[in-house]
N, CA, C and O atoms as a Maestro MAE file, in Angstrom:
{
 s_m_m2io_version
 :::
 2.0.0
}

f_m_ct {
 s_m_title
 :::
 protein
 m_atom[236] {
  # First column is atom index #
  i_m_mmod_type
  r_m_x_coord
  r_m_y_coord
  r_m_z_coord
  i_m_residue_number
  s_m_chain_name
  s_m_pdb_residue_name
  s_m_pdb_atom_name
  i_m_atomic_number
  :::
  1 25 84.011 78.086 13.666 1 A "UNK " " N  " 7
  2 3 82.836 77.730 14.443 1 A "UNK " " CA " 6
  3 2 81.600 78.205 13.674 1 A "UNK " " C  " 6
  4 15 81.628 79.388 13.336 1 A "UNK " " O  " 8
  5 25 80.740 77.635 13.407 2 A "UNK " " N  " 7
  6 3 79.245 77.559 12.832 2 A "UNK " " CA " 6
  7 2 78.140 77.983 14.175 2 A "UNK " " C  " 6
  8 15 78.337 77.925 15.389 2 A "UNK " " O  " 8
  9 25 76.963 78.409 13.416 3 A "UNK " " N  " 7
  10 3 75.815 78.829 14.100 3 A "UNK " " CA " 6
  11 2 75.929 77.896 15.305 3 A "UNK " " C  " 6
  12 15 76.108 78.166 16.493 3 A "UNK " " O  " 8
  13 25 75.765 76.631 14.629 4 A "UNK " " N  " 7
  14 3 74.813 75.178 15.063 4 A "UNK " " CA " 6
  15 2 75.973 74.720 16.304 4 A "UNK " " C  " 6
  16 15 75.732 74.096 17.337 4 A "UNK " " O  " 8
  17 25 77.125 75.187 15.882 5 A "UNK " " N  " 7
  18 3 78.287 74.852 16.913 5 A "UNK " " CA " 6
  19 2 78.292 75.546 18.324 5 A "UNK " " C  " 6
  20 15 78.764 75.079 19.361 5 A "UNK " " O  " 8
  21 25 77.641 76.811 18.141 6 A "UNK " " N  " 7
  22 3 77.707 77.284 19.585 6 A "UNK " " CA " 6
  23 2 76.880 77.251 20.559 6 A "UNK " " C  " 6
  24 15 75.713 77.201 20.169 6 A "UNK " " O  " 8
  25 25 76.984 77.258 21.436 7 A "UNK " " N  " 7
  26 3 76.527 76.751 23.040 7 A "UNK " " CA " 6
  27 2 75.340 77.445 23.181 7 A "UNK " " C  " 6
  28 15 75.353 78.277 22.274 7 A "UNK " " O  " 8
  29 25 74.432 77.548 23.752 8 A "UNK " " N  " 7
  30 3 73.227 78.472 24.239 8 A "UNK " " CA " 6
  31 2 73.692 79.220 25.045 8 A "UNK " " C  " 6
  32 15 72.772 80.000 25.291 8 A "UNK " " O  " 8
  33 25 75.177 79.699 26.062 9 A "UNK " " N  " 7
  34 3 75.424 80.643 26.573 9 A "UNK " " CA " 6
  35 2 76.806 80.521 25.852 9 A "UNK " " C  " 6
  36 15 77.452 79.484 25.704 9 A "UNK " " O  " 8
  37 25 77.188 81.981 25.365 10 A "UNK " " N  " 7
  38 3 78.744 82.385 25.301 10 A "UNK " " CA " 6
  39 2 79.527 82.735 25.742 10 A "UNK " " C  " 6
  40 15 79.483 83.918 26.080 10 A "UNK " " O  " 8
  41 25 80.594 82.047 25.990 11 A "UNK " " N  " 7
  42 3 81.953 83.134 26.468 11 A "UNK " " CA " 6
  43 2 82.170 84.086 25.412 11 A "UNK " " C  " 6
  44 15 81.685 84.233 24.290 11 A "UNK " " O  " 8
  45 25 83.206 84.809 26.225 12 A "UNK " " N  " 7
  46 3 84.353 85.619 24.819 12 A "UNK " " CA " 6
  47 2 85.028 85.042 23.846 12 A "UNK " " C  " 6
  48 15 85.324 85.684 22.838 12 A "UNK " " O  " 8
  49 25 85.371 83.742 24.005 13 A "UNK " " N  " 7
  50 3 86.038 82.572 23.338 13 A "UNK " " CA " 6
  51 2 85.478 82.310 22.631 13 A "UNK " " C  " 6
  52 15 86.100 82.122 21.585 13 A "UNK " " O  " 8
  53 25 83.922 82.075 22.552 14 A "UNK " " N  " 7
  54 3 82.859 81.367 21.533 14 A "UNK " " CA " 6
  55 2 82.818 82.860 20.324 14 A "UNK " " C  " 6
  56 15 83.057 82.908 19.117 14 A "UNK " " O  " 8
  57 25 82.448 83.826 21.214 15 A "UNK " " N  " 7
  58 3 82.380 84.865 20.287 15 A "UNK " " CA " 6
  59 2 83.755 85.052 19.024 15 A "UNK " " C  " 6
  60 15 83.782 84.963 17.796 15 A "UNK " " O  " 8
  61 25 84.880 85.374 20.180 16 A "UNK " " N  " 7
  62 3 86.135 85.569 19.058 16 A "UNK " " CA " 6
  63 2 86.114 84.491 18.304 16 A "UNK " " C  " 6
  64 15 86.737 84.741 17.272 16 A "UNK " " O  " 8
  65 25 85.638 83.239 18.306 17 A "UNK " " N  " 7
  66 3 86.185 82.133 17.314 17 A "UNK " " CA " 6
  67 2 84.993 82.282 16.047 17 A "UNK " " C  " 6
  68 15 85.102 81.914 14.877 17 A "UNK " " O  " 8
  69 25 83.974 82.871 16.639 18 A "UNK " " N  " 7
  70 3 82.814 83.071 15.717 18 A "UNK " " CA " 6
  71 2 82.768 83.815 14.756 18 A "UNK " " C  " 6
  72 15 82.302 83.498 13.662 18 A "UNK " " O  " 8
  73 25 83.351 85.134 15.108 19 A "UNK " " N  " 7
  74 3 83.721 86.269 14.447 19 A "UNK " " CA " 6
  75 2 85.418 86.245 13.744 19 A "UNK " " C  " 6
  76 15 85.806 87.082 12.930 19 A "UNK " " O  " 8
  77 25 85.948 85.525 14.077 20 A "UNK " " N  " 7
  78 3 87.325 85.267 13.781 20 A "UNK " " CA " 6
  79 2 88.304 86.859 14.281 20 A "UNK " " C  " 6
  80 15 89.266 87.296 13.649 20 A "UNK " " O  " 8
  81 25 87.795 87.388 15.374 21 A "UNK " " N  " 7
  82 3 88.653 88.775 15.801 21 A "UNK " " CA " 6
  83 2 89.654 88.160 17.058 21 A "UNK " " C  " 6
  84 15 89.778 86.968 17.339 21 A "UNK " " O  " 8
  85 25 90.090 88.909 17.492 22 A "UNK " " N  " 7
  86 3 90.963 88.934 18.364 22 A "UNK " " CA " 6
  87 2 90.319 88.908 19.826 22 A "UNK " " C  " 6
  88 15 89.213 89.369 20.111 22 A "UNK " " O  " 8
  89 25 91.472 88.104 20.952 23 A "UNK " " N  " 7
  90 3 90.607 88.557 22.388 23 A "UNK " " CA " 6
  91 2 90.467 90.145 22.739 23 A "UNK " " C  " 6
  92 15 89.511 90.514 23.421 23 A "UNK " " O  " 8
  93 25 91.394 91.040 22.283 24 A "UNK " " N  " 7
  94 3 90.736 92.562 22.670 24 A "UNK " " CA " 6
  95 2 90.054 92.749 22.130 24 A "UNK " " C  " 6
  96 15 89.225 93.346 22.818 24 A "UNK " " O  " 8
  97 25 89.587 92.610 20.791 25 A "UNK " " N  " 7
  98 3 88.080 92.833 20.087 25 A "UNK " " CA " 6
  99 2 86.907 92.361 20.229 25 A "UNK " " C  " 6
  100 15 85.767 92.740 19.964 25 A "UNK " " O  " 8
  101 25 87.435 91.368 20.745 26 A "UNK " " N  " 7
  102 3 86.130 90.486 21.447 26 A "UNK " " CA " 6
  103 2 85.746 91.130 22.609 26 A "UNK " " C  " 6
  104 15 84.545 91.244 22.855 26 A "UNK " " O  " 8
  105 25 86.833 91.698 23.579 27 A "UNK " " N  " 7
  106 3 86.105 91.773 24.723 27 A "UNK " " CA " 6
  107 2 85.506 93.846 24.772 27 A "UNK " " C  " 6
  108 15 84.656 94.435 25.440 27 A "UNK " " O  " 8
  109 25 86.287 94.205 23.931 28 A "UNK " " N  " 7
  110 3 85.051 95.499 23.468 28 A "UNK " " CA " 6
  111 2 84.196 95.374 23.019 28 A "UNK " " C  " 6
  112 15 83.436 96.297 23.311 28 A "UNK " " O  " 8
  113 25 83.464 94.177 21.909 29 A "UNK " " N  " 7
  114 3 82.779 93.972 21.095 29 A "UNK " " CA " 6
  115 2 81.460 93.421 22.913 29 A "UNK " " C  " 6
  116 15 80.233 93.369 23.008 29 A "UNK " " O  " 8
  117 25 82.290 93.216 23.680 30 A "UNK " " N  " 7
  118 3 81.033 92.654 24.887 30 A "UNK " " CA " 6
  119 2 80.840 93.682 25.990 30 A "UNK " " C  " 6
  120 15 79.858 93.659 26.731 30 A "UNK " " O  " 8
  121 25 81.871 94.638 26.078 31 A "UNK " " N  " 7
  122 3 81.796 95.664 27.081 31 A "UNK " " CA " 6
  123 2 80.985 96.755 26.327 31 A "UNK " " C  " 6
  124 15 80.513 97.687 26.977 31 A "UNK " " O  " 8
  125 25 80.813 96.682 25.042 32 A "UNK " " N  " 7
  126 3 80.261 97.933 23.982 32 A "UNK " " CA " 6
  127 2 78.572 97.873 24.856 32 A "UNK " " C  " 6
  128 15 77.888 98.864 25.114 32 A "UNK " " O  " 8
  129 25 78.367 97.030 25.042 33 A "UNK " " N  " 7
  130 3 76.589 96.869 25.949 33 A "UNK " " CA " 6
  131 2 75.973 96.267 23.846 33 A "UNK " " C  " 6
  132 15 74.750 96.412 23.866 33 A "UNK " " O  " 8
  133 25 76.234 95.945 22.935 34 A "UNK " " N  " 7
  134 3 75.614 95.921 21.820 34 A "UNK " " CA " 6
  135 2 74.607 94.769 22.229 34 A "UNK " " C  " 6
  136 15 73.570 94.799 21.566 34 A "UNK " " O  " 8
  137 25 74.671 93.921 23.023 35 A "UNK " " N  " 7
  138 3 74.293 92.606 22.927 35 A "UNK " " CA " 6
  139 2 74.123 92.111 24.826 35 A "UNK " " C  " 6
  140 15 74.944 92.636 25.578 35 A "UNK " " O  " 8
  141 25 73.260 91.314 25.339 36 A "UNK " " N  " 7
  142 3 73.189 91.605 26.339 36 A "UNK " " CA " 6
  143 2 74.328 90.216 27.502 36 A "UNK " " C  " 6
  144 15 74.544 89.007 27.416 36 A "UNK " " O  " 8
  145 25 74.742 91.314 28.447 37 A "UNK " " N  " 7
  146 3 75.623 89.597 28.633 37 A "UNK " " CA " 6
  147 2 75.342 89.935 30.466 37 A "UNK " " C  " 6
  148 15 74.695 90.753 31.120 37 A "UNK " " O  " 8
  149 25 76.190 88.848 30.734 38 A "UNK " " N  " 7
  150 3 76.102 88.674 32.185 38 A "UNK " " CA " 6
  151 2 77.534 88.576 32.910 38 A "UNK " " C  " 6
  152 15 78.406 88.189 32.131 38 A "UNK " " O  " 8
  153 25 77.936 88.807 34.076 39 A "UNK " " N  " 7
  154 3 78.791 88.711 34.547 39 A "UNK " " CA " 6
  155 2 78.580 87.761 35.760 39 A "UNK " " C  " 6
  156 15 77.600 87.906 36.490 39 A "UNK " " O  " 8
  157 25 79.607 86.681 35.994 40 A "UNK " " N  " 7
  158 3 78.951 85.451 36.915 40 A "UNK " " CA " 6
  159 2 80.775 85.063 37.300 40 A "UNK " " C  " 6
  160 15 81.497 84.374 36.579 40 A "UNK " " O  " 8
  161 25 81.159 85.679 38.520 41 A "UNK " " N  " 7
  162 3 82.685 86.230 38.708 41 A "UNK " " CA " 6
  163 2 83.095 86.977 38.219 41 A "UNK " " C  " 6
  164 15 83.037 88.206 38.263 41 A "UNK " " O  " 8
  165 25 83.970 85.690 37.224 42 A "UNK " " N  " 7
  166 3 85.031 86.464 36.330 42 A "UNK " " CA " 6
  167 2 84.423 86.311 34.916 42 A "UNK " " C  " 6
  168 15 84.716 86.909 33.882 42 A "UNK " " O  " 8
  169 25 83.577 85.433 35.125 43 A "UNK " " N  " 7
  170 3 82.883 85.307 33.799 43 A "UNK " " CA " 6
  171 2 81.750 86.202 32.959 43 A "UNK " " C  " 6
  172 15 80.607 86.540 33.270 43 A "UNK " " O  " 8
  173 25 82.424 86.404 31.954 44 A "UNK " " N  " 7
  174 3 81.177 86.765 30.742 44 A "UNK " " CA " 6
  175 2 80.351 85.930 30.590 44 A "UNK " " C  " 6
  176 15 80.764 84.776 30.474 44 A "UNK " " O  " 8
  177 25 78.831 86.186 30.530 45 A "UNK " " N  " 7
  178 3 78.475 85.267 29.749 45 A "UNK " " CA " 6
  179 2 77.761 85.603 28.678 45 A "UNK " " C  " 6
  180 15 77.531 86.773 28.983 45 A "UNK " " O  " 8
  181 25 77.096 85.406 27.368 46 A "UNK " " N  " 7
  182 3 76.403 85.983 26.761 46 A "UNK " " CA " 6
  183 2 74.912 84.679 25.877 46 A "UNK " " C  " 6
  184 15 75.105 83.630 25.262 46 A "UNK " " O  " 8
  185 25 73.812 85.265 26.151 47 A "UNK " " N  " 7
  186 3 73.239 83.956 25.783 47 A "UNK " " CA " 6
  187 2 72.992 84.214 23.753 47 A "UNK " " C  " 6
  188 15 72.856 85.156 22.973 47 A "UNK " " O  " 8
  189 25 73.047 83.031 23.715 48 A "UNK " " N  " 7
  190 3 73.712 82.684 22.516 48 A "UNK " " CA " 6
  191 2 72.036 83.462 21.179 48 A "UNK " " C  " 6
  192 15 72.202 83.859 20.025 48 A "UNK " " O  " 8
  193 25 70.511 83.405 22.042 49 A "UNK " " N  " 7
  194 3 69.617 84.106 20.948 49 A "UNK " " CA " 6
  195 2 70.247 85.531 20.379 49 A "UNK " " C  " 6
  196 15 70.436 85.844 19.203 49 A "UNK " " O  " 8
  197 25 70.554 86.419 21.780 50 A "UNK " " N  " 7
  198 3 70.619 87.678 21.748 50 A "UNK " " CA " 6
  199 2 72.074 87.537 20.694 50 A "UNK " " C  " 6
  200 15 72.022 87.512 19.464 50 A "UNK " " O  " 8
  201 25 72.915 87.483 21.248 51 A "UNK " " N  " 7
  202 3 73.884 87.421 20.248 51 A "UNK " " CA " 6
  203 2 73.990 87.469 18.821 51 A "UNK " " C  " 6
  204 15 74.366 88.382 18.086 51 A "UNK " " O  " 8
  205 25 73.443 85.894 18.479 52 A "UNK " " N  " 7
  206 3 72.364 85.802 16.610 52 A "UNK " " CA " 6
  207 2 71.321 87.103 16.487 52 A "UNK " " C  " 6
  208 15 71.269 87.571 15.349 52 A "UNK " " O  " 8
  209 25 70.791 87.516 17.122 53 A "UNK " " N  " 7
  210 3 69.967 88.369 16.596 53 A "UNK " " CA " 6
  211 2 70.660 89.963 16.656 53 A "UNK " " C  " 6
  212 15 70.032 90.893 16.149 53 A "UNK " " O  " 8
  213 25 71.832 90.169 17.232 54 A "UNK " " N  " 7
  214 3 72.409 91.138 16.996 54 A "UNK " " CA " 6
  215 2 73.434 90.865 15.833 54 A "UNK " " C  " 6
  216 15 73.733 91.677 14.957 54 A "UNK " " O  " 8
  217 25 73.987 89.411 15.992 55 A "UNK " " N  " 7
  218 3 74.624 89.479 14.555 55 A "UNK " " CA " 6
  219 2 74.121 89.610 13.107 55 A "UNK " " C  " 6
  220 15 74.711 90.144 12.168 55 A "UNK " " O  " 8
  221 25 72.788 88.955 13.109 56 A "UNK " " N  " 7
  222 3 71.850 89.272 12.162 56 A "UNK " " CA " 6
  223 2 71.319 90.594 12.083 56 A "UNK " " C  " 6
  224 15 70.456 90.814 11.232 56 A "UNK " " O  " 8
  225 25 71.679 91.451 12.792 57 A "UNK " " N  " 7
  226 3 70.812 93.004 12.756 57 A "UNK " " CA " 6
  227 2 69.459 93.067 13.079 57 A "UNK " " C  " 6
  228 15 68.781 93.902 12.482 57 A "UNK " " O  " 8
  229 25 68.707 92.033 14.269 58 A "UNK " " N  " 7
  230 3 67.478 92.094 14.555 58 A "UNK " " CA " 6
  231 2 67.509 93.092 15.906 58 A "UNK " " C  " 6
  232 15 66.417 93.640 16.053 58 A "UNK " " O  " 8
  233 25 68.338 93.400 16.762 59 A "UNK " " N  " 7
  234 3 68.883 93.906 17.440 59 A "UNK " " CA " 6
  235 2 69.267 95.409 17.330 59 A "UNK " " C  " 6
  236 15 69.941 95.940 18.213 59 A "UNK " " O  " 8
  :::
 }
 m_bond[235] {
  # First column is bond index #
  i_m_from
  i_m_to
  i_m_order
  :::
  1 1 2 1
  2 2 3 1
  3 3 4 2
  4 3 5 1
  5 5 6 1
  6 6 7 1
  7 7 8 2
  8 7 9 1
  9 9 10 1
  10 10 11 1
  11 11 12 2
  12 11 13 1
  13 13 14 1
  14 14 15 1
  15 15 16 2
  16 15 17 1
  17 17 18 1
  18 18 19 1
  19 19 20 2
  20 19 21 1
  21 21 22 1
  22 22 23 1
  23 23 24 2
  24 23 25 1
  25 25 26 1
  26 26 27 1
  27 27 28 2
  28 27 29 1
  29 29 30 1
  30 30 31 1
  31 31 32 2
  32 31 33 1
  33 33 34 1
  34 34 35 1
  35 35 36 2
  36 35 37 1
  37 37 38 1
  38 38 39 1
  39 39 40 2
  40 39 41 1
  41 41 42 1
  42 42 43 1
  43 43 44 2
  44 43 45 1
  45 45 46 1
  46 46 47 1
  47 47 48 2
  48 47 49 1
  49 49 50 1
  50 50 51 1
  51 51 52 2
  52 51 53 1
  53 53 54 1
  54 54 55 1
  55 55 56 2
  56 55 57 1
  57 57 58 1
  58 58 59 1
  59 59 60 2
  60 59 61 1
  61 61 62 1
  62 62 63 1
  63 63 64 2
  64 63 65 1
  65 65 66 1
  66 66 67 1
  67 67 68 2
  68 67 69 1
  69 69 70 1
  70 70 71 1
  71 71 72 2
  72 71 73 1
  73 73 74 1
  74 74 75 1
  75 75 76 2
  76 75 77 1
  77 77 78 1
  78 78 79 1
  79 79 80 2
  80 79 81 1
  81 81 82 1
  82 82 83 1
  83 83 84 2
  84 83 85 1
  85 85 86 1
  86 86 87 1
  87 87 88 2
  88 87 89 1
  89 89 90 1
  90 90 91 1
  91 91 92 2
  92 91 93 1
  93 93 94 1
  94 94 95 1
  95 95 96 2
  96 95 97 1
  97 97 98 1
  98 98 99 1
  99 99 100 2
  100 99 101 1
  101 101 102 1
  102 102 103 1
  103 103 104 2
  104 103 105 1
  105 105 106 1
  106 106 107 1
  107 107 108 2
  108 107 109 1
  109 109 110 1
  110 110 111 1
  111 111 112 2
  112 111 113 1
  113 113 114 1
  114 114 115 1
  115 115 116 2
  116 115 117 1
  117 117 118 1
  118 118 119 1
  119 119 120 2
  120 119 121 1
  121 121 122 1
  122 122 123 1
  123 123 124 2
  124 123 125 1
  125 125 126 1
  126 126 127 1
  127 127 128 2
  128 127 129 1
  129 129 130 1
  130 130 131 1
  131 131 132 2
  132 131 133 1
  133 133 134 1
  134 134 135 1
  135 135 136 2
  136 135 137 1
  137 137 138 1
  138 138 139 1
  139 139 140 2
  140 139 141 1
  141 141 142 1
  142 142 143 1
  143 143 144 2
  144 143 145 1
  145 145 146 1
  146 146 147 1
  147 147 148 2
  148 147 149 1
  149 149 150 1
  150 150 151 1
  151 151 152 2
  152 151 153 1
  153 153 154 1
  154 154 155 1
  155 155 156 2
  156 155 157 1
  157 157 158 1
  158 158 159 1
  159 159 160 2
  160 159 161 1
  161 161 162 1
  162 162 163 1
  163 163 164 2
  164 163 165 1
  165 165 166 1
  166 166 167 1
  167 167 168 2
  168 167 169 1
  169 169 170 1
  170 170 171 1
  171 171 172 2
  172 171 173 1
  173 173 174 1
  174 174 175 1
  175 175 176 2
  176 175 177 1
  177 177 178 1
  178 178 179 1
  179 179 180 2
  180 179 181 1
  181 181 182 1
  182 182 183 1
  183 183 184 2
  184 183 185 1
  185 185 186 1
  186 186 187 1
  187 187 188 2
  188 187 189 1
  189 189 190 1
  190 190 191 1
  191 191 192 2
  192 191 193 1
  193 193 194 1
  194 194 195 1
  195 195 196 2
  196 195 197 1
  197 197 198 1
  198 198 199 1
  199 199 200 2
  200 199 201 1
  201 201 202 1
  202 202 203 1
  203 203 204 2
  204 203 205 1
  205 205 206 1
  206 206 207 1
  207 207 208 2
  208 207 209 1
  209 209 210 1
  210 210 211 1
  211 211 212 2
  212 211 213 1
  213 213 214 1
  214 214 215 1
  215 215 216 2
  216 215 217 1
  217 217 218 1
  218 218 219 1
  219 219 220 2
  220 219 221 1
  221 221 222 1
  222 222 223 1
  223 223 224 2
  224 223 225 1
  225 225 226 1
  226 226 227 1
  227 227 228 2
  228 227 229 1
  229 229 230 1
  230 230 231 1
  231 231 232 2
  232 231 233 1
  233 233 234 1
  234 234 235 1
  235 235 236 2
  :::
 }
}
């Protein structure tokens, strides 16, 4: 999965496929607080600026 490929909000799914880690790494990598997300149920969500700018180290 590419920048341009992901959604303006993320799951854990978008993330792990992004990063190429695992679903337990993914979902520490979202419980860590590094990046800001939302909970909407059962769902994660994470919006897709904050994310890039923590993967980029603007964050």
């Amino acid at each position: 999965m590419t920048r341009e490929q992901l959604p303006e909000v993320l799951k854990v799914r978008h993330i792990k496929e992004f990063l190429s880690i695992g679903k337990d790494q993914a979902y520490e990598l979202v419980h860590s607080g590094v990046f800001h997300c939302v909970r909407v149920g059962k769902r994660i969500l994470v919006p897709r600026e904050g994310f890039l700018n923590w993967y980029d180290g603007k964050a």
